[in-house]
Steps between C-alpha positions, in 0.01 A plus 500: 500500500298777688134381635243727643227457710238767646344470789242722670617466831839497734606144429583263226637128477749496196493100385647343166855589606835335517631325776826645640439805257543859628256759379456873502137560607372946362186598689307775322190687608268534228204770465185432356567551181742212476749666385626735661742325771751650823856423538578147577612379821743168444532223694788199411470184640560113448282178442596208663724284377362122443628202750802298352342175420592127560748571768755207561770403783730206427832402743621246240640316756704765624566602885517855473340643186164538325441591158135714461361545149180653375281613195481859428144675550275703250543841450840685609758401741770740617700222720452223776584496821531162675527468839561127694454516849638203772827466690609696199342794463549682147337751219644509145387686241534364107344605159476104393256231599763288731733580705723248767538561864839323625680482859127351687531276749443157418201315616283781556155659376538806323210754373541644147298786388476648165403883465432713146602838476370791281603809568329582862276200456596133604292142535612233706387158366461240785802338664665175507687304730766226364806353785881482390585160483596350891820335557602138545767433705440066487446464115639582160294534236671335173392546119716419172441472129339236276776251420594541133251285257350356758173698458195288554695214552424324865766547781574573843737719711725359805631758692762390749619745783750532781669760693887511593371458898397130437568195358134418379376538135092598472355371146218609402274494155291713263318470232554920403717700430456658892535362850545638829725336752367487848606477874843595384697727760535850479760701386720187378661449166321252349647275183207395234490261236224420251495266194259411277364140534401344142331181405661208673603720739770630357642836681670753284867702604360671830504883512680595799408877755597644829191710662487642836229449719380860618598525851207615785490809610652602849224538757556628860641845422560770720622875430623628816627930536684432799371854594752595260486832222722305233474126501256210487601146599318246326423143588323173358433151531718276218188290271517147475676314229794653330605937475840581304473835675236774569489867383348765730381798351399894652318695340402845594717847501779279528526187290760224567538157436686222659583141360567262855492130574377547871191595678554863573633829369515830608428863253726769629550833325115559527293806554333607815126507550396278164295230366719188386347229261730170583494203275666150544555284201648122478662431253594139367658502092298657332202500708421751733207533709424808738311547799232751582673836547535637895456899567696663767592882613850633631505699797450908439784656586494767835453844419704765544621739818190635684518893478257725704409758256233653729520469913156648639325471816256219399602417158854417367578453100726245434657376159761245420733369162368304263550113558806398303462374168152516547399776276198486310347202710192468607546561889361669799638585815369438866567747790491397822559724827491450875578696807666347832240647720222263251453141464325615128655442216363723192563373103415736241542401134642699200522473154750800498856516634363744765212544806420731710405317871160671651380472848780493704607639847747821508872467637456113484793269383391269218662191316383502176543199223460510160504152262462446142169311410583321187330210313310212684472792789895432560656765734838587497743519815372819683662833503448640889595866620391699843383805471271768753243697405504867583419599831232744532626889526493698848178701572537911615817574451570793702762759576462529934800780541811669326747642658821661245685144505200245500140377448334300692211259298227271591244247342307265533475124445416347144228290460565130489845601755679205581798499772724426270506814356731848522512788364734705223511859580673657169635917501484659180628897494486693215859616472597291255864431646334365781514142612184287545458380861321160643447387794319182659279494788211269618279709667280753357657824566894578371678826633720621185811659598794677358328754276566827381293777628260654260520229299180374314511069554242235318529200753357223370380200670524114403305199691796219453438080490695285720667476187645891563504471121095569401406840603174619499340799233650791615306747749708887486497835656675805420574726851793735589750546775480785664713757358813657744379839656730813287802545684629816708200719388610857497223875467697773387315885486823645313414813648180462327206672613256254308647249416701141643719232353446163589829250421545146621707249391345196308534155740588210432266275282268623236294755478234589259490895625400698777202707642624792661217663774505806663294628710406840732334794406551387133489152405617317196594188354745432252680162297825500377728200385808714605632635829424790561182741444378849544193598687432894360227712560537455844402746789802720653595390869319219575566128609465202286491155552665307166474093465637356256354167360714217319226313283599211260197315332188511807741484822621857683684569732539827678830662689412663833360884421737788467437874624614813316418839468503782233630821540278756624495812261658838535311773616339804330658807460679688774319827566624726778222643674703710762944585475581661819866588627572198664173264404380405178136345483431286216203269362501235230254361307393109581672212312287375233305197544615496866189525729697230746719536769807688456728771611724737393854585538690830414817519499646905455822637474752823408764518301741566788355150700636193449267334631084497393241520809207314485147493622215274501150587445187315495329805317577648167614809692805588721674785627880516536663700825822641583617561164721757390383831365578656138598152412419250189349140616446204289198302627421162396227303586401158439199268582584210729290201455447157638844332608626843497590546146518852354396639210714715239563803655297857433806781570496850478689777622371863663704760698363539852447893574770743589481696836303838471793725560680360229274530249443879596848602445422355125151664429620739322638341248201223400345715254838503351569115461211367470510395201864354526353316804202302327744459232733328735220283596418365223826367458513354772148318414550072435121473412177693371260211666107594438176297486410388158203726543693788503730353230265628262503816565904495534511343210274775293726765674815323380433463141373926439748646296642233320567255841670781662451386825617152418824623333562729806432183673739271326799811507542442895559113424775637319782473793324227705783237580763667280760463811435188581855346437535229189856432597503113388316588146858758467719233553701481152482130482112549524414813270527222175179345692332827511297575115487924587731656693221686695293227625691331752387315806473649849748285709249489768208317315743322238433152460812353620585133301671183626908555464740279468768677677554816238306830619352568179363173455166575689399820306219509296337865359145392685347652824252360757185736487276495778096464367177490728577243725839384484815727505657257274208410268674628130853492387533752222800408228673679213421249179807261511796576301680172260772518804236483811210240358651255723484739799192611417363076499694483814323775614169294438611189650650677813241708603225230450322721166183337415386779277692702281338844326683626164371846406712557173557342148877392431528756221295836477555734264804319369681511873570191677284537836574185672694165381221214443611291801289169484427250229296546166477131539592172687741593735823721578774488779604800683778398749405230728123555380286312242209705370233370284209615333233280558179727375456870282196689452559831288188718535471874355623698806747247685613140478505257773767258517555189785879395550581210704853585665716225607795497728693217291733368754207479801241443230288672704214665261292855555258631283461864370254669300631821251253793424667678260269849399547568220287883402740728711697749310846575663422841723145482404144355638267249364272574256230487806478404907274232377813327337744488835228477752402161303863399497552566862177328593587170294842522673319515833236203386807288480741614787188430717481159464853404334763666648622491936428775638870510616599579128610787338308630186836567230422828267722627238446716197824625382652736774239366779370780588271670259242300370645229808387817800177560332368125494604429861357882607180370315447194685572673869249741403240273387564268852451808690229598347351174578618477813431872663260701293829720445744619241875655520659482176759753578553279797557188311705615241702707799611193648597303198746750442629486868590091387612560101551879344327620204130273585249610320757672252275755273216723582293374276556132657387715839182652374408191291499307884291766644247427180498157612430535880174733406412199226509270787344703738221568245459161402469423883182688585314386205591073567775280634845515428467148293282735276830716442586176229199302501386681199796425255441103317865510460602513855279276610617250194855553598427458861322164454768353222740531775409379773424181277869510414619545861330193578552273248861580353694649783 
């Protein structure tokens, strides 16, 4: 049925409904027209359910049950929930009106209440109290049936009774069916009978019963824990009157009973920290009677180990095992803590198996007990450990003074120090073989000793507890040992004008690298990790003052100074300024870069003296006496600079003047031979030396009519050195070694090779050729042959090559030029000699290669870098002098800064001598361009032919050198040499890719 009401404002009362009845209230919002309506908003909800009605509680007699009925309410009921409330406390819930509540307690008041439910909505109707019915233990209650068809017919009852205890019968009469016998003793076995008396007094066949008396209860008891986790012991005081036996029963998370005749009994098997309900019950036949139940707790059990999970300064974290079998109890825990040096004892509770302890004093020894709090505020046997607190760490930890074997430290105090304490100084190093040191000391300072030099240390300091166990946060530093000074530190000039190598031998310890100084009238600074360095650019004939410093992480150490000087440089030209009969007076031009002290020294000589004279000046100009007329002298002069060394010598040679009346007796015939004579001049002529200045005009003069005067030039290079003897290159056992039978080596520049006892072991076709500086600065080798590779790595290894120059392609024009000696890749073994490839960079006009050469039984390693040119047609020129002057200066880049000055510079081609003479004559001319203003190619290429024939080998190689000298001199008075390259990007990205690669894979 659906009922609507309207209302014109926010509420409404809703009457007229159903008790207990649940209803689904619609809300609509209704215009003024009355019609039209919004959507509904629902609300569900419940009436109250009516009160049951005419509640009743009745014990019929009984001791420990009571039966509750009611009458069922208007409206709708769901279900009723009764609850009775006393010593027994229960709810039950029932769809009926009555319902029974057994197992009460007899003799007592009990509250019954009686609740309706309808779906969310319940009534409680008023309660009622009713009591079980109470025990008697000193009467018996009797009632029997009507005697058969004696229904309103007068009678009595006699009711005799007695007990098996004593000898006396009790009578007594009734006149209903029910009597209670009185004063009787309890818990005894009582005997009944009752007839029926009639008229006249006549008693019918007696109806004979046993019935117990029920016993009293026990009174007195006691539940004593002992203390104990597991057990109870129970005790009582026995009732008066009679008890067959007595039956104690625990109730709780263990329940047990126990059936004894005496006054005690003891639960075992029970479970720590709970509540125990203990009943005692006497029991006499049938009749039973029990005493008000006793409540008692077992002991919680202790918890578990103590564990310091946190140690601080002020504050320690402890936590501990759960108490045994005491899982999912309600428990707490209480904490208490002491110190010896306190008479205060500190408790903190917790309801967690952990704590953390606040407020207490660093590096202090505390006992600390923890017990188990269980029910009735029971606490278990206590769990005790010791433990110290942190000491504060040390304050300004400092590093006083290193020396190369120890550190010396210092600190202060903590705060809160105590006497009692010491200290842990701990030595980490960062080698990771090496073994962690500690040592103990109870001031506050600690010398460390025993360490490597150079070594970077992170000592780390501990404040320790008497306990030597608790240590303090730690406080670190990181500081070095000194590093050794470099050991027997050596300056060598190598006859170098500009130059000086600095070599030392690494000490002992560990370095990180070393800063190099020198200093005087050029200073400079370098770091290396290695050995040895190279100060260049240096200024000829000076003194300098080299340190070297050994640096590992922020500590130095430097080795006492060493002096050395460079060579001074030669000097200028010779010109004779006045050749007498017996004097010659000469004049030189000054040394470059030499506006220092210095001297000179020439040393002359004749063919027919053994012996040179010599003469000192302080002057570039001297005149030699008492010489012999009409005769040839070779003069050489040399600068001598600080610590008297000498320069390379400037020689020449000049005839002094014959005597006057000699040379008349021949005037007639100079017309004639004139020409003969300045013919035999020339060929006597080692050098065509000029400025670079007048170069240019020489060189305009030599190139008119098709280079002439170049290929006149070249034609009296022709027989230059051609008797020189070659007598070890004509052995037969060595001509095999030798690729053309006309280029053999001069025995007295050969480069002569270890032997093992057979003469023709040490032959190699290579010669030493002298460059700018050094008279043994290029060897220049035939290509190898398949038979002499090994010679020709021996070579390498021997003479200490750190650059190697190949001007030829294996094959050209179909013609093998030169075996490919080294290894496309990985590595290849040539005799006692490992070579590998380790890097390869092919560009358009050469390829660089770096080989790492090892002597495999001395596993000693060297490393050696190939430029192998690649745009060189056999007996022809480069395309340009661009090409080879880049080459040479790229070779130069490197050999400046990689390779000793003490090494020789290895060239080959395929005879070693064409396109080999014209790459060496190309770098002495560029140096002396550099070095004097001055150019002499006929010179240069006149000497390399007095140390290996056919130098320079085609005229065309000869002109093309005299092209490059005017491209340097040109480039030269328009910017710096650099500029000569600087120009080309692929130089300069060849230039930089390698000297990446020299210092990251070699």
């Amino acid at each position: 049925m659906i009922k609507n009401t309207k209302v014109s404002n926010e509420s409404v009362n809703i009457t007229d409904l159903t008790p207990g009845e649940t209803y689904t209230f619609l809300i609509y919002t209704r215009a003024a027209d009355n019609v039209t309506e919004s959507d509904p908003v629902l609300l569900t909800t419940c009436t109250v359910p009516g009160q049951a009605v005419g509640i009743t509680v009745n014990n019929s007699m009984s001791v420990n049950s009571l039966v509750v009925k009611w009458t069922a309410p208007t409206g709708k009921v769901s279900n009723y929930t009764v609850t009775i409330t006393g010593d027994v406390n229960r709810t039950l819930q029932t769809t009926s009106t009555q319902i029974t509540f057994s197992d009460l307690l007899p003799g007592r008041n009990y509250t019954v209440t009686v609740q309706t439910v309808s779906g969310n909505c319940t009534n409680t109707a008023p309660s009622v109290t009713e009591a079980t019915y109470g025990i008697e233990s000193s009467s018996i209650a009797l009632f029997w049936g009507e005697p058969i068809n004696m229904t309103g017919v007068n009678k009595l009852y006699s009711i005799t009774y007695w007990n098996s205890s004593s000898s006396v019968n009790w009578t007594v009469t009734s006149d209903t069916p029910i009597v209670t016998l009185k004063n009787l003793t309890s818990g005894t076995n009582y005997t009944v009978s009752v007839v029926t008396v009639g008229v006249l007094g006549y008693q019918s066949t007696p109806v004979i019963g046993c019935k117990f008396t029920t016993p009293d209860q026990v009174y007195g008891i006691t539940v004593n824990n002992n203390k104990s986790v597991d057990s109870l012991v129970v005790n009582w005081m026995g009732p008066a009157g009679q008890v067959s036996y007595y039956v104690v029963n625990i109730t709780g998370d263990v329940n047990s009973t126990q059936q004894i005749s005496s006054l005690s009994v003891t639960f075992s098997g029970l479970l720590p920290g709970r509540n125990y309900t203990i009943t005692v019950q006497t029991v006499s036949g049938d009749r039973t009677n029990t005493a008000q139940p006793v409540t008692e707790a077992t002991y919680p059990t202790a918890p578990g180990n103590i564990i310091f999970t946190n140690i601080g300064t002020n504050t320690i974290t402890l936590s501990w095992g759960e108490p045994i079998n005491m899982t999912s109890v309600m428990k707490s825990y209480s904490i208490t803590y002491w110190n010896s040096s306190s008479s205060v004892n500190w408790t903190v509770p917790s309801n967690t198996p952990y704590v953390t302890l606040e407020n207490m004093t660093s590096g202090t020894n505390y006992t600390v007990s923890v017990v188990t709090v269980g029910v009735r505020g029971y606490l278990s046997t206590p769990v005790i450990s010791y433990v110290f607190t942190k000491p504060m760490p040390v304050i300004s930890l400092q590093n006083t003074s290193s020396t190369t074997s120890s550190v010396a430290l210092i600190w202060r105090k903590s705060f809160e120090y105590q006497s009692s304490y010491s200290y842990r100084v701990q030595t980490n190093v960062t080698s990771p073989s090496a073994v962690v040191k500690n040592m103990t000391v109870t001031s506050e300072s600690a010398n460390i000793t025993d360490l490597s030099a150079g070594e970077t240390y992170t000592f780390i300091v501990y404040t320790r507890a008497a306990d030597i166990v608790t240590e303090s946060d730690p406080v670190s530093i990181t500081s070095c040992t000194i590093p050794e000074q470099a050991v027997g530190v050596t300056v060598g000039n190598q006859n170098s004008f500009n130059s000086l190598v600095v070599s030392w031998t690494a000490p002992a310890g560990k370095v990180s690298y070393y800063i190099v100084s020198i200093t005087g009238d050029v200073s400079k600074t370098l770091q290396s990790t290695s050995t040895q360095v190279t100060f260049t650019g240096l200024l000829p004939g000076r003194n300098y003052t080299i340190t070297v410093l050994t640096v590992s992480y922020d500590c130095t150490n430097t080795a006492p100074p060493v002096t050395e000087a460079t060579y001074p440089t030669p000097p200028g030209t010779i010109t004779f300024t006045d050749v007498r009969t017996n004097t010659i007076t000469l004049s030189w031009g000054e040394p470059m870069n030499m506006n220092v002290m210095k001297t000179y020294r020439i040393s002359y000589w004749n063919s027919s003296s053994s012996v040179a004279l010599t003469e000192t000046s302080n002057t570039p100009s001297i005149t030699l006496q008492n010489l012999t007329s009409g005769t040839n002298y070779t003069i050489s002069v040399v600068t001598v600079g600080v610590r008297g060394y000498q320069s390379t010598p400037v020689k020449t040679s000049i005839f002094t003047s014959v005597i006057i009346g000699a040379v008349l007796g021949t005037i007639l015939g100079v017309l004639g031979v004139a020409v003969v004579g300045g013919f035999i001049w020339w060929r006597r002529r080692k050098s065509l030396v000029m400025s670079t200045s007048s170069y240019l005009k020489h060189f305009d003069k030599q190139i008119a009519d098709s280079n002439l005067g170049f290929i006149e030039e070249y034609e009296k290079l022709g027989p230059v050195g051609k008797n020189l003897s070659k007598t070890a290159a004509e052995q037969p056992e060595n001509r095999e070694k030798n690729r053309y039978t006309n280029v053999l080596p001069y025995d007295l520049s050969r480069v002569t090779l270890s032997s093992n006892g057979n003469s023709t072991d040490d032959y190699i076709n290579a010669n030493f050729i002298p460059g700018y500086i050094n008279t043994k600065e290029f060897i220049a080798s035939q290509g190898p042959l398949p038979k002499t590779i090994n010679d020709f790595w021996r070579m390498i290894w021997e003479k200490d090559v750190r650059v190697l120059i190949m001007l030829t392609k294996c094959v050209e024009v179909g013609k093998v030029k030169c075996e490919e000696y080294w290894p496309s890749r990985s590595s290849r073994t040539f005799g006692n000699l490992s070579v590998s490839l380790k890097n390869e960079s092919i560009l358009p006009d050469w390829t660089i290669r770096d080989f790492l050469v090892t002597d495999i039984q001395t596993k000693q390693n060297k490393q050696l870098r190939h430029f192998h040119f690649t745009a060189w047609p056999d007996h022809g020129v480069p395309n340009t002098t661009d090409d080879l002057i880049r080459f040479r200066n790229l070779i130069r880049d490197y050999t400046a800064v990689h390779s000793p000055p003490s090494s020789p510079i290895l060239v080959h081609c395929s005879a070693g001598v064409g396109r080999t003479g014209t790459l060496i004559a190309l770098d002495r001319i560029i140096k002396q361009i550099e070095a004097e203003d001055k150019v002499d190619v006929y010179g240069v290429v006149y000497d390399l032919r007095m140390n290996r024939g056919l130098m320079v080998q085609t005229e065309s190689q000869y002109i093309f050198l005299n092209k490059c000298a005017l491209d340097v001199i040109k480039t030269r008075k328009t910017q710096n040499t650099d500029s000569i390259y600087q120009n080309y990007d692929i130089y300069q990205n060849v230039s930089s890719i390698y000297q990446n690669i020299s210092k990251t894979d070699i």
